[in-house]
matplotlib code that plots the C-alpha trace (Angstrom):
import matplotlib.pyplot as plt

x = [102.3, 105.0, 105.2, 105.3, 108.6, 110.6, 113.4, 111.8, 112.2, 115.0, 115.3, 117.3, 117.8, 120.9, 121.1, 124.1, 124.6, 122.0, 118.8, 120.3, 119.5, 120.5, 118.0, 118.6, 116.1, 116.6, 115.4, 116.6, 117.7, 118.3, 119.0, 119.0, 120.7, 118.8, 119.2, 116.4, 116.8, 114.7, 113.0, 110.2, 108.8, 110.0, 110.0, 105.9, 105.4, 106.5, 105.2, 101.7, 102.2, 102.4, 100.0, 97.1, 98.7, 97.9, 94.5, 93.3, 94.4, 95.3, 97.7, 99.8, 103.1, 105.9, 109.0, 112.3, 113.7, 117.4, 118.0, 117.5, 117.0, 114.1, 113.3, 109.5, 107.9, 105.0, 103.1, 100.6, 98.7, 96.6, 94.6, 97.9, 100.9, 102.4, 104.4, 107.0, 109.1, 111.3, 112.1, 114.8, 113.8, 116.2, 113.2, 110.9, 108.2, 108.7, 106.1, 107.1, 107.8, 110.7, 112.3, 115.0, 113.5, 116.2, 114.2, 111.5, 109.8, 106.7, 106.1, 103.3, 102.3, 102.7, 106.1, 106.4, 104.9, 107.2, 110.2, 109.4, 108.5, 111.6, 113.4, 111.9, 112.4, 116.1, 116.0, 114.5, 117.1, 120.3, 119.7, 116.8, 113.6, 115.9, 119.1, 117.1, 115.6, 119.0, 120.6, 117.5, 115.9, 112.3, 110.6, 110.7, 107.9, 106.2, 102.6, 102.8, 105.0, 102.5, 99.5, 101.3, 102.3, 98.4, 97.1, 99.5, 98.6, 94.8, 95.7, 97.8, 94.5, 92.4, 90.5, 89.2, 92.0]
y = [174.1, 171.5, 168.0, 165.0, 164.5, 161.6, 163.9, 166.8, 165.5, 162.7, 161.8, 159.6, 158.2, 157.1, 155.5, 156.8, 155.3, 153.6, 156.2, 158.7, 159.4, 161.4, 163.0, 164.6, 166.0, 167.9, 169.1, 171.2, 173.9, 173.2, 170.7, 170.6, 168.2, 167.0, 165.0, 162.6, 160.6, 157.6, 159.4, 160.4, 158.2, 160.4, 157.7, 157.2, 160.5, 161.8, 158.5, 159.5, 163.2, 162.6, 159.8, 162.2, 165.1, 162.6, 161.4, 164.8, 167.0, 171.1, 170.6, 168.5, 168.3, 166.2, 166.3, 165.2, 165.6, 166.1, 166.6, 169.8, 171.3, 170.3, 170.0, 170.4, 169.4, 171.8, 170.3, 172.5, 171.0, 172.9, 170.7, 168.5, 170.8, 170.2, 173.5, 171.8, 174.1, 172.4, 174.9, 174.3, 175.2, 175.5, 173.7, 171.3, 172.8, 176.9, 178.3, 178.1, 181.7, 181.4, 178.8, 179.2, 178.0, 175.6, 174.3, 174.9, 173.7, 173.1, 169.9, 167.6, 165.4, 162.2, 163.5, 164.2, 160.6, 158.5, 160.2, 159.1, 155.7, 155.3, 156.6, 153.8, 151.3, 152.1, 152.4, 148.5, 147.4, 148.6, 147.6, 145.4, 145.3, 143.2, 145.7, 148.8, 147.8, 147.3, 150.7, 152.8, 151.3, 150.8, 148.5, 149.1, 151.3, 149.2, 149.6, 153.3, 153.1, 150.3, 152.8, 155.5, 153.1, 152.3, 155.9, 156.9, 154.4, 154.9, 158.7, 158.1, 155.9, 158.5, 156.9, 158.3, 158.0]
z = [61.7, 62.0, 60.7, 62.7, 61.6, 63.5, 63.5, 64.9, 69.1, 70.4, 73.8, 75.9, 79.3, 80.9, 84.1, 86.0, 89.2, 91.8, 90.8, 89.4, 85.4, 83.1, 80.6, 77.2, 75.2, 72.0, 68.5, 65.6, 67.8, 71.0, 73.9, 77.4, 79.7, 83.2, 85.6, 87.9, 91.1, 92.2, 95.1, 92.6, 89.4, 86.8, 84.1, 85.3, 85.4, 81.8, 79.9, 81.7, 81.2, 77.4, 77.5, 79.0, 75.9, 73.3, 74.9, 74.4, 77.7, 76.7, 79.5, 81.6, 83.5, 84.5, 87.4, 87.9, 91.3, 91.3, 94.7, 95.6, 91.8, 90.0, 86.0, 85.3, 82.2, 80.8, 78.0, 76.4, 73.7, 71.1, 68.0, 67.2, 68.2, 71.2, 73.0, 75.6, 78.2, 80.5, 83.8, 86.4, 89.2, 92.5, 94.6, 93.5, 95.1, 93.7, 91.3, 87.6, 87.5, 89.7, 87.0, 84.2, 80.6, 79.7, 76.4, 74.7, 71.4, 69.5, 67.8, 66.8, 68.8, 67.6, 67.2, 71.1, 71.8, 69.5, 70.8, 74.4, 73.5, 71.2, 74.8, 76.7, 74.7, 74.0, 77.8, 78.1, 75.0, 76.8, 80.7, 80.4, 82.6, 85.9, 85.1, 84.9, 88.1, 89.6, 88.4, 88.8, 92.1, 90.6, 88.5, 84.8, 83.5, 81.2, 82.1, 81.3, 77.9, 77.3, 77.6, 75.7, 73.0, 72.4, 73.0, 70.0, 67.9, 68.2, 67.3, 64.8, 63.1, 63.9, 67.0, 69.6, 72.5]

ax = plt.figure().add_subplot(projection="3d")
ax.plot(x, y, z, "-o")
ax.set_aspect("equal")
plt.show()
């Protein structure tokens, strides 16, 4: 079993050019780079991928579109350990057996969820909610970090989510 160590999952998000990011996600052993375009809500997407995880859900997924490669998220969640694989797929729409694993780890869950708020809000401190919508192309996601922040907290107290 793993510990909900802080250190166990960091994440960031850079906006690089007008909606294009630029995703890293890593742990203790590995990392993996990715990238995301504006022409789906990625940022809505993973916050509510990890927000249903935390709620309870054995399994849920998340896309970035990178125009014409793809990075999908697979969450699969089992009591309070989280098993993440991130594919890259050459088409957003192939099956997940026709993707590369570029990272994959298990982790607690609480750990999975503050390292995707911590993300957001570092995302929120740098560009701020008008200059994140001027780089990226879309309104800041704060109703969804918002939801996860309040789902992880209610788990972290024990309640039901």
């Amino acid at each position: 079993m793993t510990s909900p160590d802080d250190s166990d999952m960091r994440m960031t998000w850079t906006l690089d050019g007008h909606g294009w990011a630029d995703c890293t996600v890593e742990d203790r052993r590995a990392k993996a780079d990715l990238t995301a375009s504006y022409i789906t809500s990625a940022p809505e997407d993973l916050l509510t991928a990890v927000s249903r995880l935390v709620a309870g859900e054995s399994e849920t997924r998340a896309q970035f579109e990178a125009e014409p490669t793809a990075y999908r998220w697979i969450f699969y969640r089992q009591d309070d350990e989280v098993w993440i694989r991130i594919l890259e797929l050459e088409d957003g729409s192939d099956h997940d057996n026709k993707g590369t694993e570029i990272w994959t780890s298990q982790l607690h869950v609480d750990a999975v969820a503050r390292a995707v708020i911590r993300c957001f809000e570092e995302v929120a401190r740098t560009y701020g909610e008008s200059g994140y919508r001027g780089k990226w192309g879309e309104h800041y996601p704060r109703t969804e970090l918002e939801a996860l922040r309040r789902l992880g907290a209610a788990h972290q107290r024990g309640d039901d989510a």
